[in-house]
C-alpha positions in Angstrom: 0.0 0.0 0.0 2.5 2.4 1.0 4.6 2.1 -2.7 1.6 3.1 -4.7 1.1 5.8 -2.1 4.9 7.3 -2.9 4.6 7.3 -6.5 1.2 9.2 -6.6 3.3 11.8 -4.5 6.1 12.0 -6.7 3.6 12.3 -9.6 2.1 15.4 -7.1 5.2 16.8 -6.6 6.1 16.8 -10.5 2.7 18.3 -12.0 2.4 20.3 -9.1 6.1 21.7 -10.3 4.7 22.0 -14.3 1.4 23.7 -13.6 1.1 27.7 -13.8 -0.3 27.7 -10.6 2.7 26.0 -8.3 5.8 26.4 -10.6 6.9 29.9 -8.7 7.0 28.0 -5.1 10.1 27.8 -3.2 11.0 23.9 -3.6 10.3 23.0 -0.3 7.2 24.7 -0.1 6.2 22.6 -3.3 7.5 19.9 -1.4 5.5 20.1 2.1 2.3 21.1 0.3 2.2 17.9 -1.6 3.2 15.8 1.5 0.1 17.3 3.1 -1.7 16.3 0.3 -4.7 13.5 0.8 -4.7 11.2 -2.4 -8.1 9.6 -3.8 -9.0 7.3 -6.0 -12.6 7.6 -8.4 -13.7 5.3 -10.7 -15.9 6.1 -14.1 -18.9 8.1 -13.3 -17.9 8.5 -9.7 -19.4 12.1 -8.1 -16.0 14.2 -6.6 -18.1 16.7 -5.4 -21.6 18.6 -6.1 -22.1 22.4 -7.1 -23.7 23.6 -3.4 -20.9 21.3 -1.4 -19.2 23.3 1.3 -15.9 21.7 0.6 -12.9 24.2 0.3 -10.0 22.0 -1.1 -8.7 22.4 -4.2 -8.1 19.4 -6.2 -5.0 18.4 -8.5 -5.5 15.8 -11.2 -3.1 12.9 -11.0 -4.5 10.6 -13.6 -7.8 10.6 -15.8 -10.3 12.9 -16.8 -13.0 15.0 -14.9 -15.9 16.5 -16.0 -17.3 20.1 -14.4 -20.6 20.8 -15.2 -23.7 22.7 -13.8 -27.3 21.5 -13.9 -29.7 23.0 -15.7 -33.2 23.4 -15.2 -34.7 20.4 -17.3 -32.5 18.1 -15.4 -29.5 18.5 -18.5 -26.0 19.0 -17.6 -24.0 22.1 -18.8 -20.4 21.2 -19.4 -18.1 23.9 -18.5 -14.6 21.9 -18.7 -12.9 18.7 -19.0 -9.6 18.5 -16.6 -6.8 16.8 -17.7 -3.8 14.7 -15.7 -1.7 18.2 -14.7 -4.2 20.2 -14.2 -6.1 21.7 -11.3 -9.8 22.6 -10.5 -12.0 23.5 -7.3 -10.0 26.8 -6.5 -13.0 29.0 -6.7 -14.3 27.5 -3.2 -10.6 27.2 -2.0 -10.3 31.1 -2.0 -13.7 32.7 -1.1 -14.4 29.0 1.1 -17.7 29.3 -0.1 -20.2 26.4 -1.6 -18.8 24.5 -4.7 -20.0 26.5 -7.9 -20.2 23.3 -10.3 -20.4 19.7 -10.3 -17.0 17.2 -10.6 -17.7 13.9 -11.9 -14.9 11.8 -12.9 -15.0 10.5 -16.8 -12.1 7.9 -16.1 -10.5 5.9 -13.7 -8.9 9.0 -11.4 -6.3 9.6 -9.2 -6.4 13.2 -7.2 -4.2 14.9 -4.7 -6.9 17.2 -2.6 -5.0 20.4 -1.1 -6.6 21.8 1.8 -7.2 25.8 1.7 -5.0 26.7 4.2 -2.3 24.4 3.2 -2.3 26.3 -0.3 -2.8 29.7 0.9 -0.3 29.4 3.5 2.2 28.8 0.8 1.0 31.1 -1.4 1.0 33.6 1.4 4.8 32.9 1.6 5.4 33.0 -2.5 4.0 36.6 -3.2 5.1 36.0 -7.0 3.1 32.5 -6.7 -0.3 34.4 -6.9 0.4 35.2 -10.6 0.1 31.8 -11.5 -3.4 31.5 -9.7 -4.3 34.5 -11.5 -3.0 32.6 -14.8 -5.6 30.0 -13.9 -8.3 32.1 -13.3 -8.0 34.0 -16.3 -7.4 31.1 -18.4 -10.8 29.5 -16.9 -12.8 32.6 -17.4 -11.7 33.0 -21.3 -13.0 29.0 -22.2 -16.2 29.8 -20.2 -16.8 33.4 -22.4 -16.1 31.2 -25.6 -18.1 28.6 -24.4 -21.2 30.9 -23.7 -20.6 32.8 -26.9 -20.6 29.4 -28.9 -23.6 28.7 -27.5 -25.4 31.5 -28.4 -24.2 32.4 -31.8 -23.0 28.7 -33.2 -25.5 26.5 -35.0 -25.2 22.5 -33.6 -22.8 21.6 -36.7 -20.7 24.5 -35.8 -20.6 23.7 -31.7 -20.0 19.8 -32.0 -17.1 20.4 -34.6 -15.3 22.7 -32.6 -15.9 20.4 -29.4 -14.5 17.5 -31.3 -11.4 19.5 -32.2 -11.0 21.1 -28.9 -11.3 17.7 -26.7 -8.7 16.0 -29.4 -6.0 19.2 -28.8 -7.0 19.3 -25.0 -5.7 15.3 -24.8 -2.4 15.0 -23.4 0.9 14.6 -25.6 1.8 11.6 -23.9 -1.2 9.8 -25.6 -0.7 7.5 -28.7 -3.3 8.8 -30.9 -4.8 11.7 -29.7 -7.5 11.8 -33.2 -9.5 9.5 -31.2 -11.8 10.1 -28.7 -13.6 8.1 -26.2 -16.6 10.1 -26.0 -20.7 8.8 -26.1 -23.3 10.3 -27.6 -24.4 11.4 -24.4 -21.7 13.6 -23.6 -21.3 15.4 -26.4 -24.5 16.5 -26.3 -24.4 17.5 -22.5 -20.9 19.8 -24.0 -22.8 21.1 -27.0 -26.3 21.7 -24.9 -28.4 19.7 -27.4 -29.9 16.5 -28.0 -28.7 13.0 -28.3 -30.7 12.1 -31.5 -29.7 15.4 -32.6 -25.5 14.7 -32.2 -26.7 11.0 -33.6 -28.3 12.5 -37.1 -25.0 14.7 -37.3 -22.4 12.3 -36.4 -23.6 9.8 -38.5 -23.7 12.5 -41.9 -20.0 12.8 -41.2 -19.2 9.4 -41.4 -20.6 8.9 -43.9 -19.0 11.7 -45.8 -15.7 10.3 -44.1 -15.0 13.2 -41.6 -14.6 10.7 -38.8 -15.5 7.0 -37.8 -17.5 5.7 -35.2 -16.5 2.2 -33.7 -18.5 1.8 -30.5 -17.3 4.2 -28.0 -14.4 5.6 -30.3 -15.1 8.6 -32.3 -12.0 9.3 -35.0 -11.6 12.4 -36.3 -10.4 11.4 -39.9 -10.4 14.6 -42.1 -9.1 17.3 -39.4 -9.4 19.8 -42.2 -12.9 19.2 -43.1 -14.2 19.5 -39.3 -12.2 22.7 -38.9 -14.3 23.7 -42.3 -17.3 23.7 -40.5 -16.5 26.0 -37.8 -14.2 28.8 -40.1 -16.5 31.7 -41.4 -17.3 32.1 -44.8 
């Protein structure tokens, strides 16, 4: 138990030193904020915490893929963000400690190192110049969200689930083999594009059959990259 344990802090330590948010810490601030850290494990469809939860950690991803969404009021889900191994989410409720402003469900198998607020903010508190990286984050959140919102309201379904495709296959790490395909249902793309299922069906399926992906099962290959970004370019 306690070698798995060690290598999911070294892997803390090491994204923890990547990521905009930490790389400015004094090393041995890095290192006793990730030795504070409390590492969980989620499997597939696992809930990490529910928008309203009164939970003020802030959560690095070790391994997998987390969803953050919001409800909406026909019982839909809003998807604001997938997070990616390296990457960090739940710091809006880590700074103001108020109630959790989305959803986290986990997509994958997980692995997370949860950082307790006054852990972080100690730290930061201690690396002035650390606080531009947090801004980094912030900023960088608040940009996808606008785009996202704008999408929404000016982009037709074509135009939304093309540049969803093409954003999840850029957003995959570089570490993975082929990052055309995606492991994506029907489901959640329509959750991401705020539409319905039979309506990402009727469109997925036109593009196979034009050859702009392939569909086997799960998988969703983006064959003709140039085509798909086509659909979302002005004319």
């Amino acid at each position: 138990m306690k070698e798995p344990m060690s290598a999911n802090l070294e892997d803390a330590r090491r994204l923890l030193g990547k990521g905009a948010l930490f790389r400015n810490l004094a090393p041995n601030d890095r290192d006793s904020l990730v030795a504070r850290a409390r590492i969980r494990s989620f499997n597939a469809g696992d809930t990490i915490f529910l928008m309203g939860d009164l939970h003020d950690s802030m959560i690095a991803n070790l391994e997998g893929e987390v969803r953050i969404s919001i409800p909406s009021v026909d019982g839909k889900e809003l998807v604001l963000a997938i997070v990616y191994a390296g990457e960090v989410f739940g710091e809006i409720a880590m700074l103001d400690g108020k109630p959790r402003s989305a959803d986290a469900t986990a997509l994958t198998i997980c692995t997370l190192a949860v950082l307790d607020r006054r852990d972080v903010l100690a730290v930061l508190n201690r690396n002035p110049s650390a606080w531009l990286g947090l801004v980094e984050v912030l900023c960088s959140r608040l940009r996808y969200t606008d785009q996202q919102l704008v999408e929404m309201a000016l982009l037709g379904l074509r135009e939304r689930l093309a540049q969803t495709l093409l954003r999840a296959v850029d957003a995959a790490p570089a570490q993975v083999a082929n990052r055309a395909k995606l492991r994506l249902s029907q489901y959640e793309l329509a959750d991401r594009v705020g539409a319905t299922r039979e309506s990402v069906n009727k469109c997925l399926h036109e593009w196979q059959r034009v050859r702009i992906i392939r569909i086997e099962k799960r998988v969703i290959t983006i064959v003709d990259r140039a085509a798909l970004e086509a659909l979302v370019e002005p004319e």
